[in-house]
MMTF fields as JSON, N, C-alpha, C and O atoms, coordinates in Angstrom:
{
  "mmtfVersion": "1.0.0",
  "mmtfProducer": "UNKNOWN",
  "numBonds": 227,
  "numAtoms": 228,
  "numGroups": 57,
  "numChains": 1,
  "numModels": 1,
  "chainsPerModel": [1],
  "groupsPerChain": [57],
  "chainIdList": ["A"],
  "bondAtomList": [4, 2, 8, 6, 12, 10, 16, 14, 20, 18, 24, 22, 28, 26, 32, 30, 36, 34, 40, 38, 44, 42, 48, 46, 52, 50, 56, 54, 60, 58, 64, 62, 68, 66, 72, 70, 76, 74, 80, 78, 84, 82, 88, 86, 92, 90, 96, 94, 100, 98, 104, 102, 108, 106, 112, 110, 116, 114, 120, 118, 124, 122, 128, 126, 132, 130, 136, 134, 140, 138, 144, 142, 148, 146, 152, 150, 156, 154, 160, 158, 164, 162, 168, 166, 172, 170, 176, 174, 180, 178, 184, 182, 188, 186, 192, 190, 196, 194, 200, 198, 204, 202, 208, 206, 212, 210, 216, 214, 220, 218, 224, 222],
  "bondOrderList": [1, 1, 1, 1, 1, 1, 1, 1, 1, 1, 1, 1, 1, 1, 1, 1, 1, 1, 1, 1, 1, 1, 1, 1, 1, 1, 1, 1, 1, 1, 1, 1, 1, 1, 1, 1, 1, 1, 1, 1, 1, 1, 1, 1, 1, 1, 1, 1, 1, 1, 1, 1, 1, 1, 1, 1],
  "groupList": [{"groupName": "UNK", "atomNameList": ["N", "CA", "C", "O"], "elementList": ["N", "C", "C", "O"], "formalChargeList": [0, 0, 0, 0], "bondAtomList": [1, 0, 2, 1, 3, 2], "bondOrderList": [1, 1, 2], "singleLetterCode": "X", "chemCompType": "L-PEPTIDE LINKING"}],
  "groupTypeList": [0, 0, 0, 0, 0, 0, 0, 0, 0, 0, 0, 0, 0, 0, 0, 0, 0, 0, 0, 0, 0, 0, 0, 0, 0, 0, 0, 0, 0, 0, 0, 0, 0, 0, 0, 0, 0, 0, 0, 0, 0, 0, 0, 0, 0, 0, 0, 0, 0, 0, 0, 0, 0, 0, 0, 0, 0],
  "groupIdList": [1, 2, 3, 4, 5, 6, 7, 8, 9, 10, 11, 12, 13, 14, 15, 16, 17, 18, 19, 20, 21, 22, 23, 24, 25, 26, 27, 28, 29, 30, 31, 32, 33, 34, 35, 36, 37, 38, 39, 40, 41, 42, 43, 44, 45, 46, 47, 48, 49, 50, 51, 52, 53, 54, 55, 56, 57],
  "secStructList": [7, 7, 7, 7, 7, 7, 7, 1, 2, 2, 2, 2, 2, 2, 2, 2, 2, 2, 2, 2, 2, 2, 6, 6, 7, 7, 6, 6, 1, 2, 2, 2, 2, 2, 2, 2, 2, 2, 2, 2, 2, 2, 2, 2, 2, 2, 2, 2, 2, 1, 7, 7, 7, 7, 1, 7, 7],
  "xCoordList": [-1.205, -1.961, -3.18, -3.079, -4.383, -5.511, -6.181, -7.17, -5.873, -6.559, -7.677, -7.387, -9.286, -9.921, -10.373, -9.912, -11.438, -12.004, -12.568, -12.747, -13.089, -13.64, -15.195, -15.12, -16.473, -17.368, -18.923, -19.931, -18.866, -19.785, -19.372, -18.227, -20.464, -20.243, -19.103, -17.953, -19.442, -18.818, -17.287, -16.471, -17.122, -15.839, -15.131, -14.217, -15.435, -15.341, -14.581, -13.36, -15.101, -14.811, -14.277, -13.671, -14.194, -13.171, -11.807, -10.79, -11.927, -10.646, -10.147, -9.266, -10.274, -10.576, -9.437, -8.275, -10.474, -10.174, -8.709, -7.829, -8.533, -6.987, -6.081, -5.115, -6.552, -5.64, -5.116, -4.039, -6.185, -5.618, -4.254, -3.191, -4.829, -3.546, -2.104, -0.955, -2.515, -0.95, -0.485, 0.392, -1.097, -0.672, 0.497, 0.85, 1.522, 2.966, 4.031, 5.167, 3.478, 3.901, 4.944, 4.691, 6.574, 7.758, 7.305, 6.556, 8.086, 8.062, 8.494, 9.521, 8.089, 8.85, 8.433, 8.571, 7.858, 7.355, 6.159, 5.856, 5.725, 4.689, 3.487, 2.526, 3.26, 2.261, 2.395, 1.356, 3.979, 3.825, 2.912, 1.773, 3.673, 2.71, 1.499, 0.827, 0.971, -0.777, -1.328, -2.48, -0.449, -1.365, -1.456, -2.314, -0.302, -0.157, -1.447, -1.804, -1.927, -2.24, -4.028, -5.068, -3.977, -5.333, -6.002, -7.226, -4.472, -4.998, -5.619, -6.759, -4.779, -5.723, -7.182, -7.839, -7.529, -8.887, -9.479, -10.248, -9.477, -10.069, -10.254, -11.267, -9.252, -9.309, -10.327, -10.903, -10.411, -11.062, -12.44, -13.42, -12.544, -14.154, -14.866, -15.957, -13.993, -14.444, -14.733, -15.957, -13.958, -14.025, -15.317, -15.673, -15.792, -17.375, -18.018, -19.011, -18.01, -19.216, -19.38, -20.292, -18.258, -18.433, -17.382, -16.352, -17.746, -17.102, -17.264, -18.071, -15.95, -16.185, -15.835, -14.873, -17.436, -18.143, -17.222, -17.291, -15.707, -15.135, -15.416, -14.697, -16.777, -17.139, -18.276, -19.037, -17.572, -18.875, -20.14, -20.651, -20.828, -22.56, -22.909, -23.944],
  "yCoordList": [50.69, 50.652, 51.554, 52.698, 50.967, 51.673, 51.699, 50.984, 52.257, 52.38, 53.373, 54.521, 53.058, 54.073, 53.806, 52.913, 54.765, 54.804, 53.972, 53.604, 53.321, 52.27, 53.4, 54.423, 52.883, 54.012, 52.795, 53.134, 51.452, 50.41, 49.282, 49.073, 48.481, 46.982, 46.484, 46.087, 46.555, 46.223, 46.362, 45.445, 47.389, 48.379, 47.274, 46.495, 47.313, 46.711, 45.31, 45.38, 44.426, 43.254, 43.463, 42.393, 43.73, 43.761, 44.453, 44.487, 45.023, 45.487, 44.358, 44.824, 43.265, 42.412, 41.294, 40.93, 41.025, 40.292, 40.645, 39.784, 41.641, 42.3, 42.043, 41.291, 42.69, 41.994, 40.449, 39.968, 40.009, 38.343, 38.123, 37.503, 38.823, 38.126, 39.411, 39.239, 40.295, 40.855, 40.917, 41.698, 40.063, 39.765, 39.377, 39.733, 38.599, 38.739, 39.733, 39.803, 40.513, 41.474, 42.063, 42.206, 42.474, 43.058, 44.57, 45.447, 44.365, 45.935, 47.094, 46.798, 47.894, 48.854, 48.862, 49.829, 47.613, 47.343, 48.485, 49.46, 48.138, 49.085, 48.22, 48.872, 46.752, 45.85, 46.013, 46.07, 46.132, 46.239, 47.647, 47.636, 48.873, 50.167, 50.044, 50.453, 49.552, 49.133, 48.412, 48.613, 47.386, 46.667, 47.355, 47.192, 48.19, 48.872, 50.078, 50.805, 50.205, 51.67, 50.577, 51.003, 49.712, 49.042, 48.59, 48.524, 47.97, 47.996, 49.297, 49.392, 50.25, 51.51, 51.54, 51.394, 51.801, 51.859, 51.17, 51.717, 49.799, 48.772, 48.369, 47.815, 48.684, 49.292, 50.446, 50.674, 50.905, 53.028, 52.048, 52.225, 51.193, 50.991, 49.954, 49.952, 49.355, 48.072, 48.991, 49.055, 50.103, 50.594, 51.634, 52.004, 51.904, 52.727, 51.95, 52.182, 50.725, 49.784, 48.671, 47.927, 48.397, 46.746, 47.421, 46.816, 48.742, 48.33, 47.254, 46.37, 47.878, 46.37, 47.453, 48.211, 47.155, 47.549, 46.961, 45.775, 47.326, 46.49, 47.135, 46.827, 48.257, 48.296, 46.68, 46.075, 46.562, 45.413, 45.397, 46.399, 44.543, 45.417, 44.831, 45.173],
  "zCoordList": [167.213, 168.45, 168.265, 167.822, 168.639, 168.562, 169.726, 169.887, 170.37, 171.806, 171.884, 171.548, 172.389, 172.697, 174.105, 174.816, 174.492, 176.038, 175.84, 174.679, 176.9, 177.135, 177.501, 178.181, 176.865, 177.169, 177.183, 177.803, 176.431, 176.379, 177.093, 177.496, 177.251, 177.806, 176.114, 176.301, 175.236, 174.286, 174.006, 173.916, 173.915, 174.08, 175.619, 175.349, 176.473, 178.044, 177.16, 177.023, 176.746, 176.413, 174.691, 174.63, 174.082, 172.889, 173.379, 172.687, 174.722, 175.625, 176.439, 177.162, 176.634, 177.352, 176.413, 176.589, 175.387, 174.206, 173.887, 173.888, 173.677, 172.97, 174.453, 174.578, 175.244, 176.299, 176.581, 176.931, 176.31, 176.452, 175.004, 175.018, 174.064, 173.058, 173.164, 172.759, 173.645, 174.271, 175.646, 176.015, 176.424, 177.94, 178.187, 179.311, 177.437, 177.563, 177.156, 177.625, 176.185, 175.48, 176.596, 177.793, 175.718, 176.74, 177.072, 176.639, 177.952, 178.825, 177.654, 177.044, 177.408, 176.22, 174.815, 174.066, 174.461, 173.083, 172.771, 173.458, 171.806, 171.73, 172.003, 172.413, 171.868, 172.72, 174.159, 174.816, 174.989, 176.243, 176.51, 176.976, 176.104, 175.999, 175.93, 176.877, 174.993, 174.582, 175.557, 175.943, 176.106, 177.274, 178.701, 179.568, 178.705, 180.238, 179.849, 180.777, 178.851, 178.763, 178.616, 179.118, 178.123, 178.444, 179.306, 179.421, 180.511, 181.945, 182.433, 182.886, 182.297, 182.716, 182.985, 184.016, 181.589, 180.857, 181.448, 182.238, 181.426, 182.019, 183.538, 183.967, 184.232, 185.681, 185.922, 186.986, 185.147, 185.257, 184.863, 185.587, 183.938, 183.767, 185.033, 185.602, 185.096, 186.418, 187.22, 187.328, 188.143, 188.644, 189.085, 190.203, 187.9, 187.559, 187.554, 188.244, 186.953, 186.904, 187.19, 186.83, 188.06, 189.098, 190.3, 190.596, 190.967, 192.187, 193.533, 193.82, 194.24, 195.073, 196.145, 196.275, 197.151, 198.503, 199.008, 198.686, 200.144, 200.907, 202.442, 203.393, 202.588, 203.695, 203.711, 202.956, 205.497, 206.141, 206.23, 206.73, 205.888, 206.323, 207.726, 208.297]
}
């Protein structure tokens, strides 16, 4: 498992990428680990750089 921060648009989507081919990965594995620990990351970056305004205007 090679996990880093997510810190580029690049990084953003080669995180993305790896997620799609361990998205079934079991609970406990070390792919499940890697993907729970990539949602993170990837949550934490959406989050900085595509939030979502759910005040009304």
């Amino acid at each position: 498992m090679n996990v880093y921060l997510i810190k580029t648009e690049k990084d953003y989507n080669q995180a993305l990428e790896r997620l799609e081919v361990i998205f079934d990965a079991k609970k406990g594995s070390p792919e499940g680990d890697e993907l729970e620990l990539l949602g993170i990351l990837i949550e934490q970056y959406e989050n900085e750089y595509f939030p979502i305004d759910l005040q009304p205007n």
